[in-house]
C-alpha positions as CSV (number, residue, x, y, z in Angstrom):
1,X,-40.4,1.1,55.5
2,X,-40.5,-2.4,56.6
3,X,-42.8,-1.1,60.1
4,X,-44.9,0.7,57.6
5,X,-46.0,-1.4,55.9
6,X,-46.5,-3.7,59.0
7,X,-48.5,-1.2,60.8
8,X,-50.6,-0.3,57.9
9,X,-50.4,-3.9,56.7
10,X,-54.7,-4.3,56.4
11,X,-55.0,-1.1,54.9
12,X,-52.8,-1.5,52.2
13,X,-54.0,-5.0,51.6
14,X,-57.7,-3.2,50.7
15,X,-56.2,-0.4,48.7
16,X,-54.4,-3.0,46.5
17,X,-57.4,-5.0,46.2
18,X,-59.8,-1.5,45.6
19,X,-56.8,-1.2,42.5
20,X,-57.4,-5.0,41.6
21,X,-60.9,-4.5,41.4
22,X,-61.0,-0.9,39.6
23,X,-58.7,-2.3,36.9
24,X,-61.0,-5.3,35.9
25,X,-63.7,-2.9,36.0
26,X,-62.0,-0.8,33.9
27,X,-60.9,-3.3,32.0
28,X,-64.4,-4.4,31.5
29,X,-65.4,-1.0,30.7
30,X,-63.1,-0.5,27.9
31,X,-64.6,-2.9,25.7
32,X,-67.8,-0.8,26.0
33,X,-68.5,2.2,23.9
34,X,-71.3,3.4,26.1
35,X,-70.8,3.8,30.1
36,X,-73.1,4.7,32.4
37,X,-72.7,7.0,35.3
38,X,-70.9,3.9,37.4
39,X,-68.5,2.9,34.8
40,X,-66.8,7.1,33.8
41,X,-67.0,7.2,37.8
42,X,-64.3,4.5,38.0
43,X,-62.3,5.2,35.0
44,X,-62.3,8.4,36.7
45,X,-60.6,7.3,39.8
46,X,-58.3,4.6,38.2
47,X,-56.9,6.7,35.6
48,X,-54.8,8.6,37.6
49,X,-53.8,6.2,40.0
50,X,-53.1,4.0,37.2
51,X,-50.3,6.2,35.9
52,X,-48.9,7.2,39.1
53,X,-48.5,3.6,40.1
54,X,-46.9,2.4,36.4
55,X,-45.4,5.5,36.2
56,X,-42.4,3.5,38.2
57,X,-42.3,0.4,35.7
58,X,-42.3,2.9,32.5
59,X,-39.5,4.4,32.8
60,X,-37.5,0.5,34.2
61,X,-39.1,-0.7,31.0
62,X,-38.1,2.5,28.8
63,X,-34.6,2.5,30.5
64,X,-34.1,-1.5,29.3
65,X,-35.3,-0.9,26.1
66,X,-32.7,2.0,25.6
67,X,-29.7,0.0,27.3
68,X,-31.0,-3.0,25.1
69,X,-30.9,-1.2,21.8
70,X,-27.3,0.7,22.8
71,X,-25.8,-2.6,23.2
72,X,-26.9,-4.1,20.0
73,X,-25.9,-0.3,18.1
74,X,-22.5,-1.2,20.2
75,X,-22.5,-4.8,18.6
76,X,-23.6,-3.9,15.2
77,X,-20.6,-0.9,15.4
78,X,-17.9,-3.3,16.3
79,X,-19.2,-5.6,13.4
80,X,-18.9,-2.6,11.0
81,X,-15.5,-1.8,12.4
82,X,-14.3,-5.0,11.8
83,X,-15.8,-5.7,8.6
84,X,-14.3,-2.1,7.3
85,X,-10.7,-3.5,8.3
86,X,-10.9,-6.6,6.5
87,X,-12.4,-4.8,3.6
88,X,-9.5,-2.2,3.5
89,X,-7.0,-5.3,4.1
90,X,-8.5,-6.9,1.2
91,X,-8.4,-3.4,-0.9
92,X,-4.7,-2.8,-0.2
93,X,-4.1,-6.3,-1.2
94,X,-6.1,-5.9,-4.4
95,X,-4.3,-2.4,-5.0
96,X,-0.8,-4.4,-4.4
97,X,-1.6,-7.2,-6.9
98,X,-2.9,-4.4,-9.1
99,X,0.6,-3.0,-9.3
100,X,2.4,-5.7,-9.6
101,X,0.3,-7.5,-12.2
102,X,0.9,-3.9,-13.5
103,X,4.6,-3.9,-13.5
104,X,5.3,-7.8,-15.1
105,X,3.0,-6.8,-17.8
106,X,5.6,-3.8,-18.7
107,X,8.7,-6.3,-17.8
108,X,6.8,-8.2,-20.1
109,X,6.8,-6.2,-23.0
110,X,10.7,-7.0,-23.6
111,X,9.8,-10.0,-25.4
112,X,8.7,-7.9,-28.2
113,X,12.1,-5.9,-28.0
114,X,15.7,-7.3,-29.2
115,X,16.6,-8.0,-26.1
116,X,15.5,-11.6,-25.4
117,X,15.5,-11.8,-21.5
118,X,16.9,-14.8,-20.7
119,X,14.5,-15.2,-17.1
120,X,12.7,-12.8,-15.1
121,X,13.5,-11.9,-11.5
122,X,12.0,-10.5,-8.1
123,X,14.7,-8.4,-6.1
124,X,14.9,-10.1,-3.2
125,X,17.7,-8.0,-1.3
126,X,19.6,-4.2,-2.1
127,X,22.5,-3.1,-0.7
128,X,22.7,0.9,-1.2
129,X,25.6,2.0,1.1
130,X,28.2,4.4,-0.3
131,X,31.0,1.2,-1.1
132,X,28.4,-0.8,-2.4
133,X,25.0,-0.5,-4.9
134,X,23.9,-4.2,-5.2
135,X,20.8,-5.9,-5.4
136,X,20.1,-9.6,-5.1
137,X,17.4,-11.8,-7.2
138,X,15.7,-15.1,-7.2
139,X,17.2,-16.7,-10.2
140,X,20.3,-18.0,-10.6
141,X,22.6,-20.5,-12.8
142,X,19.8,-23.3,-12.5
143,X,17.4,-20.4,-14.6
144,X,20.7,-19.9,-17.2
145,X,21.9,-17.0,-15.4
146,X,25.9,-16.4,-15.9
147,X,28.2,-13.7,-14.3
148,X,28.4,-11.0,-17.4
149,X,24.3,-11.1,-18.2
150,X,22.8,-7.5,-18.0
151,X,20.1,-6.4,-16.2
152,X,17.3,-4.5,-17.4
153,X,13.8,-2.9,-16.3
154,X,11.1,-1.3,-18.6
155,X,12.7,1.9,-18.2
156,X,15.9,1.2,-18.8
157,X,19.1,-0.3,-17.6
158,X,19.6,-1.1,-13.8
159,X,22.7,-3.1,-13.8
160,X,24.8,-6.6,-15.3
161,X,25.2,-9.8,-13.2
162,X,28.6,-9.9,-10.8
163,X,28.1,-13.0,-9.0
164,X,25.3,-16.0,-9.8
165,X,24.7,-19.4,-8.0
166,X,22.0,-22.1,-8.7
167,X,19.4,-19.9,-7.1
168,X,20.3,-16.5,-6.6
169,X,22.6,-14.1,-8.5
170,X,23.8,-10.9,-7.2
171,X,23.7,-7.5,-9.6
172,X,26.1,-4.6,-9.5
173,X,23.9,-1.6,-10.2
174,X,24.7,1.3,-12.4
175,X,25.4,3.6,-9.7
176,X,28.1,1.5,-7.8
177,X,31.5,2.8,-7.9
178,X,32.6,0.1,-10.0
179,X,30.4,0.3,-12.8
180,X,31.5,1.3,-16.2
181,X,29.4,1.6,-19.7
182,X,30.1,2.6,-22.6
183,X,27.1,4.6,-23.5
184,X,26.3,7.4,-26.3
185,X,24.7,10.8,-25.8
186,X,21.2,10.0,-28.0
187,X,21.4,13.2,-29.6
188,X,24.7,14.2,-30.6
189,X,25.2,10.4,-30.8
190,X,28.7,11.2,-29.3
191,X,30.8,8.6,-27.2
192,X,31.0,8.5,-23.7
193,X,31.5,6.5,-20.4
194,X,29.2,6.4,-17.5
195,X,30.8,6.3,-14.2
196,X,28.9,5.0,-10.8
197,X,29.8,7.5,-7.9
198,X,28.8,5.3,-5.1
199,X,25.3,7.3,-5.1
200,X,22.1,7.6,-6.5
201,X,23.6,9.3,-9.9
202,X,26.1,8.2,-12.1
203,X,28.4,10.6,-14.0
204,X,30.1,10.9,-18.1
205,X,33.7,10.5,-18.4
206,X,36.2,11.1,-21.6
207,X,34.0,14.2,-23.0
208,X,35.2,16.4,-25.4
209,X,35.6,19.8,-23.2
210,X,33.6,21.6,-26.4
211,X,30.9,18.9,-26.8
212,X,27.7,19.4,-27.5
213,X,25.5,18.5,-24.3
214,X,22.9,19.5,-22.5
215,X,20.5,19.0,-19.2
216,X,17.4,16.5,-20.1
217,X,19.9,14.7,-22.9
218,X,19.2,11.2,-23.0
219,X,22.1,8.9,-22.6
220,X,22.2,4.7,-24.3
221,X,24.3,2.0,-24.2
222,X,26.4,1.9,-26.7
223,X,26.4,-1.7,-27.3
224,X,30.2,-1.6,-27.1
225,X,32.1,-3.6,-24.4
226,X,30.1,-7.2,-24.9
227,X,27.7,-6.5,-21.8
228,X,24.9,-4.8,-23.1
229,X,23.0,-4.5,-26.0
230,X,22.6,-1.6,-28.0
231,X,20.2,1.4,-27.2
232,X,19.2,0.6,-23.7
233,X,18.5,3.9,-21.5
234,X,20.7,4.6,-19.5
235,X,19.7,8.2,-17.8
236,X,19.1,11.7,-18.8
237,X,21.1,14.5,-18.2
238,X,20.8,16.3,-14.7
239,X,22.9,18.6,-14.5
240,X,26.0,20.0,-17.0
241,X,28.8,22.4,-14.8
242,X,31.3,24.1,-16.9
243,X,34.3,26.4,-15.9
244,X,35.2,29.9,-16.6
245,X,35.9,29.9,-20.3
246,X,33.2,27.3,-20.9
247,X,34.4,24.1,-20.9
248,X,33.1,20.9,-19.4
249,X,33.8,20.3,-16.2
250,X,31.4,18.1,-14.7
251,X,28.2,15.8,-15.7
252,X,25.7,14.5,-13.9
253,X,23.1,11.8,-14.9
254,X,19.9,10.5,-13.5
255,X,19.4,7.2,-13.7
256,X,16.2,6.1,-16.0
257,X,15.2,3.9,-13.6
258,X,14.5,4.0,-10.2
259,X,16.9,1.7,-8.6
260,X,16.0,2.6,-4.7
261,X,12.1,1.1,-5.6
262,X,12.7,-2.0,-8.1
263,X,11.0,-4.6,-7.4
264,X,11.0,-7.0,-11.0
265,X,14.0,-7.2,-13.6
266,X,14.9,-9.3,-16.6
267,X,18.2,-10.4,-17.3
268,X,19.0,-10.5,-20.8
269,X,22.0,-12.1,-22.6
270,X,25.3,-10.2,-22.8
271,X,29.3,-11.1,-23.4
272,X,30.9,-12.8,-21.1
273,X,34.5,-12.2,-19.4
274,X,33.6,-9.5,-17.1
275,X,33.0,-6.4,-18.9
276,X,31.4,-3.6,-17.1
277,X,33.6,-4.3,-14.0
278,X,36.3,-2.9,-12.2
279,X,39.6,-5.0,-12.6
C-alpha cells in the first residue's frame, strides 16, 4: 500500500485536488436553483464519487453513534436497576412498619379491656425445643414486671412471667410442659385444666368421661388460681378422641395465638406466689 501510493504519489495528489475542486463547485452549485450545462455536468461526476468516498466515514460515524447510545441505554439500565432495589428496599420496609404499626394498634386495644397491661413488650428471644417453650422480652422489674404477671396478645393468652430482672423477664408459654391453667370450656362453661405437652398444642385434663365437648369449642381462663384474669382465650378445640363405648379419652387444643410468630405482648397484672407453675 505504502509503494502505491508512492508510485502513484502525483496522480493521486491531482485526483484529490479534482475532488477538492468538484466539491466547492458543487458546493457552490447547490445554493443555485438554476444550473447550466457546466454546473449538472459536475454534480454529475461528484455525486457518485462523493458517496463512495464517505461511504467509509458513514458507517465509522453510524457505528459510534450506535455504540454511543448502547452505552448510555447500559447506564440509564443500571440506574433503573438500582433505583428499583432501593425502591423495593424501601417498600418492604414500609410494608414491615405497616405491620407492626398494625399489630401495637391491636396490643393496644387492651386498654379498653379489664385487663390493664401493666407494660408492653417486644419478644426479643424463644426457645421452642421439646423440654422447653419460653420466650424472652424487653421489660423487666425496672417496667413493674414481677415473676407471676400473665402474658397476653390480642388473641389470647401466650403465657405468665417465670423469671424477671431489671430489663428482661423470661415467659413460660402455654405449651411448655410445665404450664397449668385452669380454664373453662366457653360453652358448656364446664371446668377443666390445660396441660402444655412440650409442643405446639396443649391438652384438657380432669374431664368428665361423659362431658359435653366438641372440636372448634373455645376454651378461657377461668380466672381461678391468681394468675390470670378471667375470660382470656385460651384455644379452641382440635381434636376430641374417645374410646370404644364413647368415653373421653383424649383432647387436643390449639392455641389461640400463634406463639411460633409473636412478635409484641402485654403483660398484665396477676397473683403472685407462682401459680401456673410446676412445683
Amino acid at each position: 500500500m505504502r509503494q502505491f501510493i508512492t508510485q502513484h504519489r502525483v496522480l493521486l495528489l491531482v485526483l484529490l485536488l479534482v475532488l477538492i475542486g468538484l466539491h466547492l463547485l458543487s458546493s457552490g452549485f447547490k445554493h443555485k436553483t438554476q444550473l447550466n450545462f457546466f454546473g449538472k455536468a459536475v454534480l454529475t461526476i461528484y455525486t457518485p464519487i462523493y458517496k463512495i468516498l464517505s461511504w467509509p466515514f458513514a458507517k465509522i460515524a453510524l457505528g459510534l453513534s450506535k455504540y454511543i447510545y448502547l452505552v448510555d441505554l447500559k447506564e440509564s439500565n443500571d440506574r433503573l436497576r438500582l433505583q428499583n432495589r432501593e425502591l423495593k428496599g424501601q417498600l418492604s420496609e414500609l410494608e414491615e412498619l405497616r405491620s407492626e404499626n398494625e399489630r401495637l394498634q391491636n396490643l393496644y386495644k387492651l386498654k379498653e379491656s379489664n385487663l390493664s397491661p401493666i407494660a408492653y413488650a417486644r419478644v426479643i428471644g424463644r426457645s421452642m425445643n421439646r423440654e422447653f417453650r419460653t420466650l424472652l422480652l424487653d421489660v423487666g422489674t425496672s417496667d413493674g414486671i414481677e415473676r407471676g404477671m400473665a402474658v397476653i396478645a390480642p388473641d389470647g393468652l401466650v403465657g405468665f412471667v417465670a423469671a424477671c430482672v431489671p430489663n428482661a423477664a423470661k415467659v413460660v408459654l402455654i405449651t411448655d410442659a410445665s404450664a397449668r391453667i385452669d380454664a373453662i370450656l366457653q360453652r358448656t362453661r364446664s371446668r377443666t385444666m390445660v396441660y402444655g405437652r412440650g409442643q405446639d398444642h396443649c391438652t384438657l385434663e380432669y374431664l368428665d368421661t361423659t362431658l359435653d365437648v366438641a372440636v372448634g369449642d373455645r376454651v378461657v381462663t377461668s380466672g381461678l388460681g391468681g394468675i390470670f384474669p378471667k375470660g382470656i382465650a385460651i384455644g379452641h378445640v382440635a381434636t376430641v378422641e374417645r374410646g370404644e363405648s364413647g368415653m373421653l379419652q383424649g383432647i387436643v387444643i390449639e392455641p389461640a395465638v400463634d406463639l411460633n410468630a409473636i412478635e409484641e405482648v402485654a403483660v398484665a397484672a396477676g397473683g403472685h406466689g407462682g401459680a401456673g407453675l410446676e412445683n
